[in-house]
Residue, then its C-alpha position, 0 to 999 in steps of 0.5 A: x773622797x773623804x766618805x769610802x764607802x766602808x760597806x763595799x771596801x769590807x767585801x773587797x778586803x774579806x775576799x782579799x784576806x779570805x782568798x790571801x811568833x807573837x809580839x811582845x806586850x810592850x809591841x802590841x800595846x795591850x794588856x793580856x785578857x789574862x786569867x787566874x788559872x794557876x789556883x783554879x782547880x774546878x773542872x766542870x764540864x757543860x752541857x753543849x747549849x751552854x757554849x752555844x747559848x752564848x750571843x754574839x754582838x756585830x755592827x755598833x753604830x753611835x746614835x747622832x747625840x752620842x749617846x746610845x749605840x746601835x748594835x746586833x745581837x742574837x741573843x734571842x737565837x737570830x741576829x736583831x737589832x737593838x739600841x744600847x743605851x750608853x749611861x746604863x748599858x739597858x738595851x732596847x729591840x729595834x726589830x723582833x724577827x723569828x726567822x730572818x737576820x736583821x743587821x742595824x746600818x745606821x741612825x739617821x744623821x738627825x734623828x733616831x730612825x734607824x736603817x738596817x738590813x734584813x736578809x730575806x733568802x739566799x744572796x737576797x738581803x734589802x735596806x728597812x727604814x725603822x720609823x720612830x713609831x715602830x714601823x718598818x719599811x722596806x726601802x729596796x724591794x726587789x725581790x731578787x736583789x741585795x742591796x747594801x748601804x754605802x754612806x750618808x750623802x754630805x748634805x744628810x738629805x739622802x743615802x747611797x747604797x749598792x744593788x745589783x738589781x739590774x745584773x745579779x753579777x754586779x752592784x751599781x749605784x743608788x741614791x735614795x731621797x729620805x724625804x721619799x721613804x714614806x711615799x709609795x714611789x721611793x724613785x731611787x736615782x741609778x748614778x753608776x751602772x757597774x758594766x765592768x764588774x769592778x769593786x765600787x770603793x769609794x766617791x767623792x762628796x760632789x758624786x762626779x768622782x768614784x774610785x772602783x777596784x778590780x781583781x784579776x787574782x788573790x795578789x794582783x788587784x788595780x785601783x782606777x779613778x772614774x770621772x762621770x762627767x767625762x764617762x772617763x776611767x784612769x787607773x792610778x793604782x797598780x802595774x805590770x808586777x803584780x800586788x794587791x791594792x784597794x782603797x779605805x778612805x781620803x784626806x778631808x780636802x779629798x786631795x789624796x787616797x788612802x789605800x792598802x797595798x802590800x806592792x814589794x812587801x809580803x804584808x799589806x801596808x797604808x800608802x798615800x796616792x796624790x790625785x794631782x802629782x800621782x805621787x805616792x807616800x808610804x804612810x804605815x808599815x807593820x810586820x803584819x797585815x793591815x787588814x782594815x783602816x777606819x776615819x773619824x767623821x772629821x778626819x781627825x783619826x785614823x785606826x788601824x786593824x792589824x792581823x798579829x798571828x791570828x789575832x787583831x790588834x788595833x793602833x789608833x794615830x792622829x792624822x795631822x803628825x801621826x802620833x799614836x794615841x796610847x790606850x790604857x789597858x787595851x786588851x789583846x784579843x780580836x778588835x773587830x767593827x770601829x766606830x767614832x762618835x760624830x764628835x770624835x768624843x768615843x771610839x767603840x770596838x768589838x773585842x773577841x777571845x778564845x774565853x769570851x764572845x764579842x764584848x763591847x768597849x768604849x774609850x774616851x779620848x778625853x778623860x782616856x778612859x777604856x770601859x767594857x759597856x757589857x760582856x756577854x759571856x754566857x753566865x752559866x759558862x765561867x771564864x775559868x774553864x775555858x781554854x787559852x790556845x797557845x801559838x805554835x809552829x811545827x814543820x810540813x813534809x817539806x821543812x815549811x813551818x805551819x802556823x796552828x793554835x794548839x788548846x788542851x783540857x785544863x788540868x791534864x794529870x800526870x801520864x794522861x793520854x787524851x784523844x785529839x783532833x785537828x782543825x780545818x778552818x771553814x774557807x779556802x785561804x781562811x785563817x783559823x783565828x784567836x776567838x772565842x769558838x763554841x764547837x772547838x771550846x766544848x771539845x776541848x771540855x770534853x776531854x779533846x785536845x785540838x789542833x786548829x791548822x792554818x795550812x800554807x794557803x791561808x792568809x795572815x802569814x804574808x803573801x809567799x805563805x797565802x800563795x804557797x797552795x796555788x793550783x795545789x789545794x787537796x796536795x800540799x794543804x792536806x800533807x800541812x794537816x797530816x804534819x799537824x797529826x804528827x806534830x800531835x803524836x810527838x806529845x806525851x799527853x795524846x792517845x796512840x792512834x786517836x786523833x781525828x780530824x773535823x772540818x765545817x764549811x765548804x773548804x773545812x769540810x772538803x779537807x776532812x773529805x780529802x783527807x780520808x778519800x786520798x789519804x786512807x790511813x792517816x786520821x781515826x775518824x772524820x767529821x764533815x761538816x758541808x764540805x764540797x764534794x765535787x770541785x768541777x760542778x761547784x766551780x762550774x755552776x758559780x751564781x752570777x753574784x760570784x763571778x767577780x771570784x773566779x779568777x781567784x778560785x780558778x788560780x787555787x783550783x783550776x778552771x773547769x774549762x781547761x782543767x776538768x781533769x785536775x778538777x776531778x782528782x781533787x774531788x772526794x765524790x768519786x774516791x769515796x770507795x778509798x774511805x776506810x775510816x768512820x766518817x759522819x757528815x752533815x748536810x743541808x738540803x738546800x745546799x746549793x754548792x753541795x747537792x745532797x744527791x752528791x753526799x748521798x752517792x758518798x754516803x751509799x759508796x760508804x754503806x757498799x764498802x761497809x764504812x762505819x758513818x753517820x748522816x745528818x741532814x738539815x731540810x732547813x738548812x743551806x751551806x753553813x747553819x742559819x739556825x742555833x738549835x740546828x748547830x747545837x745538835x751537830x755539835x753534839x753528834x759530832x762529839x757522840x761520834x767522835x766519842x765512840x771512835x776516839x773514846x770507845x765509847x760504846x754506849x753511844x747509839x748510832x744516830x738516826 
C-alpha cells in the first residue's frame, strides 16, 4: 500500500495538529534566511496593499517529463493554476477564474492534461479535467458534494478520489476511468462506502485492502486495516492507553505500514507496522513533531516535516540504510508541500518566512544543487524592512512557560515608547507560526510591537502542552494572553497602558471577545475579526460534513447536551454588557458560524452602554476572507482603530 493517499492523510494530520528553545544551526542543518540588518538604517513605511499584494504559491506538482511544475498561485487576486516552466521560470495560465478558487492536483501520468479542483461554494469543491486545448471538465458534478483527489491507480488508466456525495458526513471511494472523462456519462465506480465515518488513509495497489483511521479525541486515534473481499475490518494500530496514530505510506512490496504516533512520547514520531508479524519497529524519533512524511514514486526517499518551535524543518533519508541526504545551504524557515520528480532526479518544496511569502526551491539530488526557482516577494516591499520575530518564553498565572514570537519596528531609538498588541492565532489548538504574515508585518511598520501567543492548547509543543486547556478554553488559554500583556509591559520600549489585543478566525476572534467581556480591564482596546460568539449554538449546529470533529470540540469545550451551562459562560454573546474597552468587529454576512443577527446583539449591547466600537460587515464574505481587496481594507481599518486608541490619534474618523 505503497500509494497513501496524501490528500486524505493531509486533512487527517491538520485535525490532528490544528486540534494537538530553538535548535542549533548545526541541529536543523540549514542555512538562516539571514539579513543585513545591521548597516540598514532606511525605515520606509508602506502602504497596506503593498503587503497584501503579495502572492502566495500552494500545491507544486512536477509535469511526467520533469520538466515543468504545476503550482497555484493568486498572484491575480484568487488562487489559479499555472504551469512553471523549469528551464526559465516563465509561467503559463492553466485556469482564469474572477471569482473561485482553482487548485492544480496533478498532471496526467502520460501527457500534460491536468487535474485540479475549483471551489464552487461553501464545503462544495469538484475535480476539473483541463484538456490540452483549453478546455475544462468537470468530472465530479454533483452539486452539493466535495470531492477530492486520492491517487493514480497503478496502472495510470484511471484515478481515485474521495466523495461524499452520497452522505455529506462522510467520504467514499471512487474511481474514475480517463478514457470516460470526454463522455457524457463519466460512470464512476463506488469501491468504498465510508458507513462508519472513518478517515480513509490509504489502499493497496490490487484495491482489496484500505487502511482507514478513526478519531475519537485530539490524542486518542486507531488505525484498522479493511479487507473488502472479506467485508472484514481489524484494527492494528492503537490500544487501551490513549495516542494518536495515522498512516502516511508503505515499503514498495506493501509488507509494512508507515505511520506516525506519539504512543509513550509527548511528540509524534515515525514507526513501522508489519502486516504479517504485527510487529512494530521505531523508525525516526525527534525532540519535536513530525508533522508530515512524503515517498518518492519509487520509495527511494522518504522527507520528513518536522514542527521545530513554530517553524518546519525538512530532513530527507534514503530508505534502504537510512542515511540522511545533506542539503546545502537549505534555508531555515517553513517547508511546506514536497514533491519528487517521477525519476526521483528533483525535489521541490515550499519555503515560508516571516520576511518573505512562499518561494519555490528545487534540489537536485544528482549534481546536490539547491536553487530558488522564483521568490514572489512583493517588489515594492524590501526584505529590509520586514520584522524578524524572535522566540521567546514568559510564565502564565500558574508558573507554566508560554511559547510567543515576539516582532518589534526596526530602529526603535533610545527611550522610545510604542504601543503593542497581542496576537491570537485563528484556530482553536492552532499554533501562531514563523511565516510571513501581512496583517502582523504592516503593524509592526506602523510602529506596533506584536506578541504572537500560543497559548497552552496549541499544538507543536508536545501533547501535555496541546492538552493543558481541555475543558478550559476561555479560563486558562485567555490568562496565557493577559500573562503575554504583562510580559509586554516588563519591556522599556512599550507604552504604559497601550496594549491591545486582536484575533481573526473563529477561536482568535473569540478570544479577543472573551478577553473584553471576562476580563474588562486588561486590554486597551480590542479587535475581532469572525470570532465566535455563542459556543453552544456554533457547537450545536455543526454541518453533517464536520461531525467527524466533534468529540474533539466537545473535550475542548464541552457537549451542548450535557454542558449547556458551561457552554454559556464562555459565550461573549451574553456578557457583552461587561465590555468597557473600545471594540471593533468584522463580520461576514453569510457566516454560518457566527450569524450576524448575534454580532448585531454585541454591537447594540455596545451602543446601550455607550462603548466606543466600530462594525465592519462583508455581505460577500463568510467565516474568514475569500477576497483580497475585503482583507486589505479590514486591515486597514483595523489599524485606523487601533491608532486612535492606542496612538490618540484623533484625526482618525470613525468608520462607517
Amino acid at each position: 500500500m505503497k500509494e497513501i493517499n496524501k490528500t486524505a492523510s493531509g486533512i487527517k494530520q491538520k485535525q490532528h495538529l490544528c486540534i494537538l528553545a530553538i535548535l542549533s544551526i548545526l541541529t536543523l542543518a540549514c542555512t538562516p534566511n539571514a539579513l543585513d540588518k545591521g548597516s540598514f538604517t532606511k525605515n520606509k513605511q508602506y502602504a497596506v496593499e503593498d503587503f497584501y499584494n503579495t502572492p502566495y504559491l500552494k500545491k507544486p506538482t512536477f509535469s511526467a517529463n520533469g520538466e515543468k511544475i504545476l503550482i497555484s498561485t493568486n498572484k491575480n487576486g484568487i488562487f489559479n493554476v499555472y504551469a512553471l516552466l523549469l528551464k526559465d521560470g516563465k509561467l503559463s495560465a492553466m485556469t482564469d477564474y474572477a471569482t473561485n478558487a482553482a487548485y492544480g492536483i496533478s498532471y496526467f501520468p502520460e501527457d500534460e492534461r491536468i487535474l485540479y479542483s475549483l471551489e464552487l461554494s461553501l464545503d462544495v469543491s469538484h475535480i476539473f479535467v483541463r484538456n490540452l486545448d483549453g478546455t475544462s471538465i468537470d468530472v465530479t458534478p454533483d452539486s452539493t458534494s466535495r470531492s477530492i483527489f486520492m491517487r493514480w491507480s497503478e496502472d495510470k488508466k484511471s484515478f481515485y478520489y474521495l466523495c461524499n456525495k452520497r452522505d455529506n458526513r462522510y467520504f467514499d471511494i471512487y474511481k474514475l476511468d480517463i478514457a470516460n472523462l470526454n463522455k457524457k456519462d463519466l460512470n464512476p465506480t463506488l469501491l468504498f462506502e465510508n458507513k462508519d465515518g472513518y478517515e480513509i488513509e490509504g489502499m493497496s495497489k490490487d484495491e482489496n485492502y484500505l487502511v482507514l483511521g478513526k478519531m475519537y479525541t485530539k490524542n486518542h486515534s486507531e488505525i484498522y486495516l479493511h479487507n473488502k473481499k472479506s467485508n472484514a475490518t481489524q484494527k492494528i494500530i492503537g490500544d487501551s492507553v490513549a495516542s494518536a496514530n495515522w498512516a502516511v505510506g508503505t515499503t514498495d512490496n506493501e509488507k509494512k505500514l508507515y505511520f506516525l504516533t506519539n504512543h509513550d512520547n509527548e511528540f509524534y514520531y515515525l514507526k513501522s507496522y508489519d502486516f504479517e508479524s504485527g510487529q512494530q519497529e521505531i523508525i525516526t524519533k525527534e525532540n519535536w513533531d513530525i508533522t508530515d512524511v512524503f515517498f518518492s514514486p519509487k520509495n527511494t526517499y522518504r522527507a520528513l516535516l518536522i514542527n521545530e518551535d513554530a517553524q518546519t524543518k525538512l530532513k530527507i533519508y534514503k530508505n534502504t540504510d537510512n542515511e540522511q541526504i545533506k542539503i546545502p545551504n537549505l534555508p531555515c524557515g517553513d517547508i511546506s508541500m514536497v514533491n519528487f520528480s517521477k525519476d526521483e532526479k528533483y525535489v521541490c518544496f515550499i519555503l515560508n518566512t516571516p520576511t518573505s511569502p512562499n518561494d519555490l526551491y528545487l534540489y537536485n539530488f544528482e549534481n546536490q544543487e539547491l536553487k530558488k526557482i522564483n521568490s514572489l516577494i512583493n517588489s515594492v516591499l524590501d526584505h529590509r524592512d520586514l520584522s524578524e520575530p524572535e522566540f521567546v518564553k514568559f510564565p502564565s498565572f500558574d508558573g507554566l512557560e508560554i511559547p510567543a514570537l515576539l516582532y518589534k519596528p526596526l530602529h526603535l531609538k533610545t527611550g522610545q515608547k510604542v504601543p503593542a498588541v497581542v496576537w491570537v492565532h485563528s484556530s482553536l489548538s492552532g499554533q501562531s507560526r514563523a511565516t510571513y504574515t501581512p496583517s502582523i508585518q504592516y503593524l509592526v511598520n506602523q510602529g506596533y510591537v506584536v506578541l504572537a501567543v500560543n497559548n497552552r492548547g496549541s499544538y507543536g509543543y508536545g501533547k501535555t502542552f496541546a492538552e493543558a486547556d481541555d475543558g478550559k478554553v476561555g479560563e486558562v488559554d485567555l490568562k496565557d494572553y493577559i500573562a503575554g500583556k504583562k510580559y509586554l509591559e516588563k519591556m522599556d520600549f512599550i507604552a504604559e497602558g497601550k496594549i491591545g489585543i486582536v484575533g481573526a478566525g473563529t477561536y482568535g476572534g473569540y478570544i479577543t471577545l472573551a478577553a473584553l467581556a471576562f476580563e474588562p480591564t486588561e486590554f486597551a482596546v480590542g479587535v475581532d475579526l469572525f470570532g465566535i460568539t455563542n459556543w453552544y449554538k456554533m457547537l450545536k449546529n455543526m454541518p453533517a460534513s464536520a461531525q467527524v470533529i466533534k468529540p474533539l470540540l466537545y473535550k475542548k469545550l464541552g457537549n451542548p447536551q450535557t454542558d449547556s451551562a458551561e457552554l454559556h459562560k464562555k459565550s461573549p454573546l451574553f456578557f457583552a454588557n461587561q465590555i468597557t474597552r473600545p471594540l471593533m468587529i468584522v463580520q461576514g454576512a453569510n457566516n454560518p458560524r457566527v450569524p450576524k443577527s448575534e454580532t448585531d446583539q454585541i454591537i447594540n449591547e455596545l451602543k446601550i452602554n455607550q462603548i466606543p466600537h466600530e462594525y465592519l460587515i462583508f455581505p460577500d464574505e463568510a467565516y474568514f476572507f475569500a477576497k483580497r481587496e475585503n482583507e486589505i481594507e479590514a486591515c486597514r481599518a483595523k489599524v485606523k482603530f487601533l491608532n486612535k486608541y492606542l496612538k490618540g490619534d484623533t484625526k482618525t474618523k470613525p468608520l462607517q
